[in-house]
N, C-alpha and C positions, 0 to 999 in steps of 0.2 A: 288216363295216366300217361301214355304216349305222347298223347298232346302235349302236356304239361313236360315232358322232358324234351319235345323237341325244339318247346318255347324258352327251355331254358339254354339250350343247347346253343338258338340261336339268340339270347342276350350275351352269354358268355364270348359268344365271338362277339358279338360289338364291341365289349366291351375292348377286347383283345385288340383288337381293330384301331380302336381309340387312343388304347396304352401306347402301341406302335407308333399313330400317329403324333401325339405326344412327344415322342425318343425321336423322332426325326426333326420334330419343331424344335427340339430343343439343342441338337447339334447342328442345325443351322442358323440358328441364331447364337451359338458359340463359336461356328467358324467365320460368321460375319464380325462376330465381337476380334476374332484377332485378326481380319483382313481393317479393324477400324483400329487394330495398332499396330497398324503397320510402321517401324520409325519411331516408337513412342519412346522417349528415353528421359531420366531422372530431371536431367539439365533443362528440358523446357519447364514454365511454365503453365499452369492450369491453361491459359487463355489460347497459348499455344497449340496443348493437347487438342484441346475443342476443335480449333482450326483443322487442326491433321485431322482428327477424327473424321469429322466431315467430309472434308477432301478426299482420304481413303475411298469412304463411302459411294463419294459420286463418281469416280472411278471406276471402283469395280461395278457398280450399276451400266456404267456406260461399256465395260469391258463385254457385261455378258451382250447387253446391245447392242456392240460390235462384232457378236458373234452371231447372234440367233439373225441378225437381219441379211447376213450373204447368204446363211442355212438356208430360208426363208427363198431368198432369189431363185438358190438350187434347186429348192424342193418343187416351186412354184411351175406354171406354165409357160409363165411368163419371163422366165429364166433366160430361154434361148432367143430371146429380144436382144440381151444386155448383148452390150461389145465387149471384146475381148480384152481391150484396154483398160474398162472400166472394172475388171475385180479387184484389182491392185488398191483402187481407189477408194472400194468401198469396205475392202478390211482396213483401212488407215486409220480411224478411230480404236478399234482393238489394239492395234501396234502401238498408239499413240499412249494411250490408258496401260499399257503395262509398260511404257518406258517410265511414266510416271509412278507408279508403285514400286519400280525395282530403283529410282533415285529415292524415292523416299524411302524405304526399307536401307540405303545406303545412306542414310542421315543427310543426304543433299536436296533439303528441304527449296531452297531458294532456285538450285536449278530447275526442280520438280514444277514448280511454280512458272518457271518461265515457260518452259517446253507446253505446257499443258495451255498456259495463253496464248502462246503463240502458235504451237504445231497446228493446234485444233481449227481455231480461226484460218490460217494458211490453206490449209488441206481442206478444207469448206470451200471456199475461193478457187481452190485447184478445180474441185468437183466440178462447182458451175463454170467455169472458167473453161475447161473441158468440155463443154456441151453438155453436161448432165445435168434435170432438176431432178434431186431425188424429193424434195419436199424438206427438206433439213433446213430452210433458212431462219428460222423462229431461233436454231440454235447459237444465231450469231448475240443473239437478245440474251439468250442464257452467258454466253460471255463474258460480256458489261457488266451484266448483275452480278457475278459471284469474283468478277476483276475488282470492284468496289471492297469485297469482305476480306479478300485474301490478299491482295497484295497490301502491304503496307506504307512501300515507297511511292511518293503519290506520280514522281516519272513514269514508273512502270504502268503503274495503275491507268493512267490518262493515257498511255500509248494503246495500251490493252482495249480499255474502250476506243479510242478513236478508230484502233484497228475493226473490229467485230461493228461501229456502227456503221463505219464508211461502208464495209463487206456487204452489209446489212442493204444498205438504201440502195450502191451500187449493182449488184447482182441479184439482189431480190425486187426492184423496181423497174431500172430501168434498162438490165440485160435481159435482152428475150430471144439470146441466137444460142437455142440448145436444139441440138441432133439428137436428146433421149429424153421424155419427158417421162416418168414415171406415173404420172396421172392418168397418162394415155394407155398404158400397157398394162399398170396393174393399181387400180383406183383404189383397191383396199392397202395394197403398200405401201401407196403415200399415204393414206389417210393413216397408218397407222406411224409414220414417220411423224405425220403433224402432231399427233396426239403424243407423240413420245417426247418431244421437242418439247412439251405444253406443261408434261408431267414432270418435267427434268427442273423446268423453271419453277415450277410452283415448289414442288419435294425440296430443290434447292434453299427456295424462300424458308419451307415451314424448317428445316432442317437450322436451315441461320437463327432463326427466330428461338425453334428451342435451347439449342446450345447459347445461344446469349441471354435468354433466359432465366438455363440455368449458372450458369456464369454469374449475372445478378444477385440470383438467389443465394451462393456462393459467398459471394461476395459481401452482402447483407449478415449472413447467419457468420462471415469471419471475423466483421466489423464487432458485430453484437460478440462473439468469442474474447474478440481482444479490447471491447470496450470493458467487456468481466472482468478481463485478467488484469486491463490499466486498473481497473476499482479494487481489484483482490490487491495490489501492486500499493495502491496507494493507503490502502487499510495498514501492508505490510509497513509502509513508511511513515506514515505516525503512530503504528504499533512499536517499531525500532526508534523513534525519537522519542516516543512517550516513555521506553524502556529508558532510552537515553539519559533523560532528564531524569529519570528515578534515579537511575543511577550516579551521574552525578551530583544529585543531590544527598544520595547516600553516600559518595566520597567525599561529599565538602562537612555531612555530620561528622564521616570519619576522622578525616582530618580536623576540625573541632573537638573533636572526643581524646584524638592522641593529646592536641594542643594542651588539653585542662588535664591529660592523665601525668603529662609530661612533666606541668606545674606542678600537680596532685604528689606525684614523688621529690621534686624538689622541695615541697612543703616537708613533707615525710622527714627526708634527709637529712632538710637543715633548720626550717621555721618551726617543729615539732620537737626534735630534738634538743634545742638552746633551753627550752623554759623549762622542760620536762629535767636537764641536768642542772641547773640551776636549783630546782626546790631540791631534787635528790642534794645537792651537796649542803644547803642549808641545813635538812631534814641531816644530815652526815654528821653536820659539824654540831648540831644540838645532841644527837646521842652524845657524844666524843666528850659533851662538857665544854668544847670550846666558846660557845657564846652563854652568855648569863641573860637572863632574861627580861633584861631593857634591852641589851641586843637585837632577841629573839622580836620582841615587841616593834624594834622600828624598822623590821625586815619584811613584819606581814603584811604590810599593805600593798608590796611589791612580790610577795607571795601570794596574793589572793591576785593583782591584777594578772601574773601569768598564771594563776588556775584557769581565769574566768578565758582568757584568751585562747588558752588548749582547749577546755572546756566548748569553747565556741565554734573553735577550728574543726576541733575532731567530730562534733553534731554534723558540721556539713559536710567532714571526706566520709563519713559513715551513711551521712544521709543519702549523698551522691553515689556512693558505691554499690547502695543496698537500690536505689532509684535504678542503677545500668545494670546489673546480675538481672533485676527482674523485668527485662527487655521492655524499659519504659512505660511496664503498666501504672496506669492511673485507676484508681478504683475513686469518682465521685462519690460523692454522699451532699445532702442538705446540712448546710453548716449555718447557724445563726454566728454573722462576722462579728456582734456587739459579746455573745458569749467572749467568743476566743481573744477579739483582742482587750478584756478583763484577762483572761487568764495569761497572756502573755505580759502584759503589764506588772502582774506578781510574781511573776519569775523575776523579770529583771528589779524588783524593789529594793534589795540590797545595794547593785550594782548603781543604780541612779542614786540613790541614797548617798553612796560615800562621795559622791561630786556635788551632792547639796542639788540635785538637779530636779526640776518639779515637771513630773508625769501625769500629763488632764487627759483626759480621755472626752470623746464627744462624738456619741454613736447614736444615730437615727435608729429608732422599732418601729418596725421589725426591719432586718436588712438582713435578705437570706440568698446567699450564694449556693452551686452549685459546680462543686469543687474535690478533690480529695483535702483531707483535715491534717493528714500530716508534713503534707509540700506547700501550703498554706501559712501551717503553723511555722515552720522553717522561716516563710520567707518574712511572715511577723517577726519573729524571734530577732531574724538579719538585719531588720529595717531600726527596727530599735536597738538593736546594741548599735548601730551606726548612727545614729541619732543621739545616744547617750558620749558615745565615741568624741565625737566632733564638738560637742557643744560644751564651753566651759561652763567651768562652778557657779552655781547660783542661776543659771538657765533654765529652758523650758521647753519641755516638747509636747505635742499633740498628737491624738491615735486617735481619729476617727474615723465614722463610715459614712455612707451616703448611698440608700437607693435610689434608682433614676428607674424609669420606665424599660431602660434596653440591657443596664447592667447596677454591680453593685460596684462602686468604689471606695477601695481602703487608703488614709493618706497617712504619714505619719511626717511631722513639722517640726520642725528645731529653730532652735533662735542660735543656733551653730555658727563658724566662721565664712561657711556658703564653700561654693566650688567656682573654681576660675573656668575661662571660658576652653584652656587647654586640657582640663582634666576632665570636665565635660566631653570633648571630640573621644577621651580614651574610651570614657564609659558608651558613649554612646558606638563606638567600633568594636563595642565587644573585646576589648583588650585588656591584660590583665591590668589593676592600677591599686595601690596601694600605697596610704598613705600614714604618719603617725597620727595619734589622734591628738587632742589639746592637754592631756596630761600622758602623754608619751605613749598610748598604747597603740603596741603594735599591730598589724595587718597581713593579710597573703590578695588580696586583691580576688580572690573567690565567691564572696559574700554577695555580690552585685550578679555575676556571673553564673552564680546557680540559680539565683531569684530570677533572672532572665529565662533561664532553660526551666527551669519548672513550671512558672508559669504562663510560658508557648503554650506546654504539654496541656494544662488547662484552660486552656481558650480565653488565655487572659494577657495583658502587657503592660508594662512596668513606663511608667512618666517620670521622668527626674526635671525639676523645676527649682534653681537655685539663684539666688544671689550675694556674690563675694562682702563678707563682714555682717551681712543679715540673715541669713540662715538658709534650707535645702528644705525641701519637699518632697517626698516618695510617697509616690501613689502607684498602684493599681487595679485593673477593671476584672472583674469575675463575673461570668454568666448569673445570672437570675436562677434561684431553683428554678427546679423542673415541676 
């Protein structure tokens, strides 16, 4: 049982040990994180940040390397070699690397940059130049390499190099008059110089490589962000011109809608009113006794045509009215066209009748639309009183249909006076037009106008085919049952 507590005794310390070590790893890799923003402010960009980052970095690397290697000297045996001249010399990197951190912590990125290529290099050159090899010349190579990534001006950049390589070949080749050779007094101090020199360039390298890296990466996943947002952007903008176009196509119906409502009360006002007082005063004047009944008798023919003509008018403000209350529904149905246009031909039988006017009909079986029955029947009804309208006494019109393979066509034909090629432009602009007919009967130019908009709504359109003194044509095409 001892055993077993002393074993657990000693995992709990491990563990303890570990957590510890842990809490140290982890505050020094968060005061390294802000010795790497040292300087870092909103106003650069990303590419920038990276730079600094870096730079920070190999600074304070080189700072504490300018500290531990004098320590180093002191501590060594080989300490009391150096000359007295020479300490100055070899703290100059430490001093150097924190004038660099404290411009850069002062936003003076650009001088930080000079000082750092230039002092360093310099004070290298002073060292050997002095009589000392400390083994540091590999550092003049780290120069050139990281003069390439950081400076941007390419003058600076090419002085920086020329400076570190000439340093390079001149004092590390072919100067060989030094009074302190560090190899010779303490062989593991240089060799650990070389090796620091080795590891500066390389760390340098991998360090470039990552932050450009990730910079790419950046860079890629920003593209792909705002290649999204151009697509989300662009969805937006034929989502807002598709809206667009809805909409003004819903103000050009509006606008059409006031146009015919505007007509629609003008009718009201003044085209509905004339016939409607008219019969009332006749109808007045026969209570009253004032007319005798040959009067009465050569009144009604001119009483029956303005029944038939209110009669016709008010079908279509009632038809058109009851059509827009119920927000343009269409209710299809299967309509056999040879029924309806028989039954529409019996309606008007009176009406042709008193003009002597002859009604043939001439319908293909089967011919079946698919259509609503009562915007249909309407637009028969319009087609033939304007057929009956136009055409004088003793005339002819024709109500047929025709199924084709892709639709059904309804035509109705008069041997009428035809339409001119001006009154044509009206009808076909959609404008009101209204004309007398051949025995005087009146018109509000609506009759065309509704037959167009009704039959949009079912998937149909209206052909007007005439010629002046031989007569009109009105046809249109209706889908095929379903």
């Amino acid at each position: 049982m001892e055993f077993s507590l002393n074993q657990l005794q000693h995992r709990f310390l491990k563990v303890l040990k570990s957590i510890d070590f842990f809490r140290r790893e982890k505050r020094f890799f968060q005061f390294l994180e802000q010795v790497r923003a040292i300087g870092n402010t909103i106003s650069l960009d990303d590419y920038e940040k990276r730079k600094l980052r870096i730079f920070n970095q190999l600074n304070f690397f080189q700072l504490i390397t300018g500290i531990i290697a004098p320590l180093m000297a002191i501590l060594s045996s080989s300490g009391k070699f150096f000359p007295a001249d020479a300490w100055y010399i070899i703290t100059s990197p430490a001093l150097i690397s924190i004038v660099v951190l404290v411009l850069n912590a002062n936003h003076k990125y650009q001088a930080a940059l000079l000082s750092y290529f230039i002092l360093y290099p310099v004070f290298t050159c002073f060292i050997y130049i002095n009589g000392f090899n400390l083994g540091i010349e590999l550092s003049f190579i780290l120069y050139g390499i990281l003069a390439v990534f950081f400076l941007q001006d390419i003058g600076y950049m090419l002085f920086a190099i020329a400076l570190s390589m000439t340093s390079y070949f001149v004092l590390s080749i072919t100067w060989k008059q030094y009074r302190y050779q560090l190899e010779l007094h303490n062989y593991t101090a240089y060799l650990i110089n070389q090796f620091l020199a080795i590891v500066y360039i390389f760390y340098g390298l991998y360090l470039i490589k990552r932050e450009n890296t990730g910079y790419q990466f950046g860079m890629v996943f920003k593209n792909r962000e705002l290649h999204k947002k151009n697509l989300e952007i662009e969805d937006q903008k034929k989502e807002i011109l598709s809206k667009a176009k809805l909409l003004e196509k819903k103000a050009k119906e509006l606008r059409e809608s006031n146009t015919v409502k505007n007509k629609l009360f003008s009718v009201i006002s003044h085209d509905l009113k004339a016939p409607m007082y008219a019969i009332r005063n006749v109808l007045h004047s026969a209570t009253q006794a004032e007319l005798s009944p040959e009067e009465m008798k050569e009144l009604l023919p001119e009483i029956v045509k303005d029944l038939n003509y209110t009669t016709s008018l008010m079908e279509n403000l009632l038809q058109w009215a009851k059509f827009q209350m119920r927000s343009n529904i269409i209710r299809p149905q299967k309509l056999d066209m040879s029924d309806l246009v028989n039954e529409v031909v019996q309606l008007f039988h009176l009406q042709s009748s008193a003009k002597k006017i002859c009604v043939k009909t001439k319908t293909d079986l089967p011919a079946r639309a698919w259509a609503d029955r009562n915007i249909i029947s309407l637009v028969l009804r319009n087609l033939l009183s304007n057929a009956i309208k136009f055409t004088p006494q003793n005339g002819h019109v024709l109500i047929g249909t025709h199924e084709s393979p892709n639709c059904v066509e309804v035509y109705v034909k008069d041997s009428g006076r035809g339409i001119t090629r001006s009154e044509m432009a009206k009808i076909n602009e959609g404008n009101f037009y209204s004309t007398k007919g051949t025995n005087d009967e009146g018109g509000t130019g609506l009759g065309l106008m509704i037959c167009k908009e009704f039959l949009a709504k079912n998937n149909g359109r209206l052909i007007v085919e005439s010629e002046p003194g031989v007569g009109s044509t009105f046809s249109f095409t209706l889908p095929l049952t379903k």
